[in-house]
C-alpha positions in Angstrom: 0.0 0.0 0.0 1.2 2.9 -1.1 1.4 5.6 1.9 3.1 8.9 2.6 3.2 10.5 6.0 4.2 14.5 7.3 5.5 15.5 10.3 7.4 18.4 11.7 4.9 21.2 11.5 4.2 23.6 14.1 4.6 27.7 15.3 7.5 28.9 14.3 8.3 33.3 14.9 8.7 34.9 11.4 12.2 34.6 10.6 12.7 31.6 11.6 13.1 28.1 10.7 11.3 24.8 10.4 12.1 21.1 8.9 9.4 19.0 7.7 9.5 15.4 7.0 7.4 13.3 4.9 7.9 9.5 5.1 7.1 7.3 2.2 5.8 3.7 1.9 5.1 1.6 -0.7 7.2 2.9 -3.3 10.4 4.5 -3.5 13.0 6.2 -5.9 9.8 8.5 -7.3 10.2 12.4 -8.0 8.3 13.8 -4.7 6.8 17.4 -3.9 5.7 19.7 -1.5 2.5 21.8 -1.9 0.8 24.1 0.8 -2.9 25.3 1.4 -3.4 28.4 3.3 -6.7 29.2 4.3 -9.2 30.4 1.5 -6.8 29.5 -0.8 -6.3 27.0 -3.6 -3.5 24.6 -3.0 -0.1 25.6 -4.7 2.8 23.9 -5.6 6.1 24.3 -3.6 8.8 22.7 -4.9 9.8 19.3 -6.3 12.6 16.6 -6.5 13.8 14.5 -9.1 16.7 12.7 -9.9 17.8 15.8 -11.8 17.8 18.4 -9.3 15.1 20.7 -7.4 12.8 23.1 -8.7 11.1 25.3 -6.0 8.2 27.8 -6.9 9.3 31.7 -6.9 8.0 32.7 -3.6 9.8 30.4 -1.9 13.0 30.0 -3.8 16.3 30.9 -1.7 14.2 30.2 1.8 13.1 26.5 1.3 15.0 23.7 0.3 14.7 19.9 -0.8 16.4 16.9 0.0 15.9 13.0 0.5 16.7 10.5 2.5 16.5 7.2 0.2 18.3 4.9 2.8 14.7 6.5 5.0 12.6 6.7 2.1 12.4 10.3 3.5 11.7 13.3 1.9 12.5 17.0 3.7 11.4 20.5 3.2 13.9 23.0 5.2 12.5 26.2 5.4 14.2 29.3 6.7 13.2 32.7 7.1 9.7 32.2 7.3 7.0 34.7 6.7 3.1 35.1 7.7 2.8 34.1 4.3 3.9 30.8 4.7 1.3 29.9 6.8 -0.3 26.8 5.7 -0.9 23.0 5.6 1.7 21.5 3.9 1.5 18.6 1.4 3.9 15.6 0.1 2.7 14.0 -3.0 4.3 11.4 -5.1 2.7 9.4 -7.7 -0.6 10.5 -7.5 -1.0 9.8 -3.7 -0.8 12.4 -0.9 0.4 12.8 2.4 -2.6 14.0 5.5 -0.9 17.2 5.8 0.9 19.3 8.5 0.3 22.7 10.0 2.8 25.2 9.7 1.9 28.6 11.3 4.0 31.6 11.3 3.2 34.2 13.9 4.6 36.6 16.5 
């Protein structure tokens, strides 16, 4: 069964940083991304990672980054400097299955 799991969300000051992890199951060696839903909002892509490289969308690009874990099956979103704007559920997705989400608010 294929099955991919978050963790790491949580309040985090603007400015500063969080890791998020999203475990997979099921399959493994697939390009994997990160989307986000903020309240009101349609869900938007993040970033993504293949066996090329990363690609990250503009708003986030020089704050977030991508790596993987394939010994874990793991994927990770760093983000640094976080803004308001960031505030979201966050999303793994990988061959047409998705993760439950995590919360990530950014707030003084």
């Amino acid at each position: 069964q294929k099955q991919l799991v978050e963790s790491g969300g949580g309040l985090v000051q603007p400015g500063g940083s969080l890791r998020l992890s999203c475990a997979a199951s099921g399959f493994s060696n697939v390009a994997m991304s990160w989307y986000r839903q903020a309240p009101e909002k349609a869900r938007e892509w993040v970033g993504s990672i293949t066996t090329g490289g990363t690609k990250f969308a503009d708003s986030v690009k020089g704050r977030f980054t991508i790596s993987k874990d394939n010994a874990k099956n793991t994927m990770y979103l760093q983000m640094n400097s976080l803004r308001p704007e960031d505030t979201a559920v966050y999303y793994c997705m990988a061959v047409g299955v998705w993760g439950q989400g995590t919360q990530v608010t950014v707030s003084s």
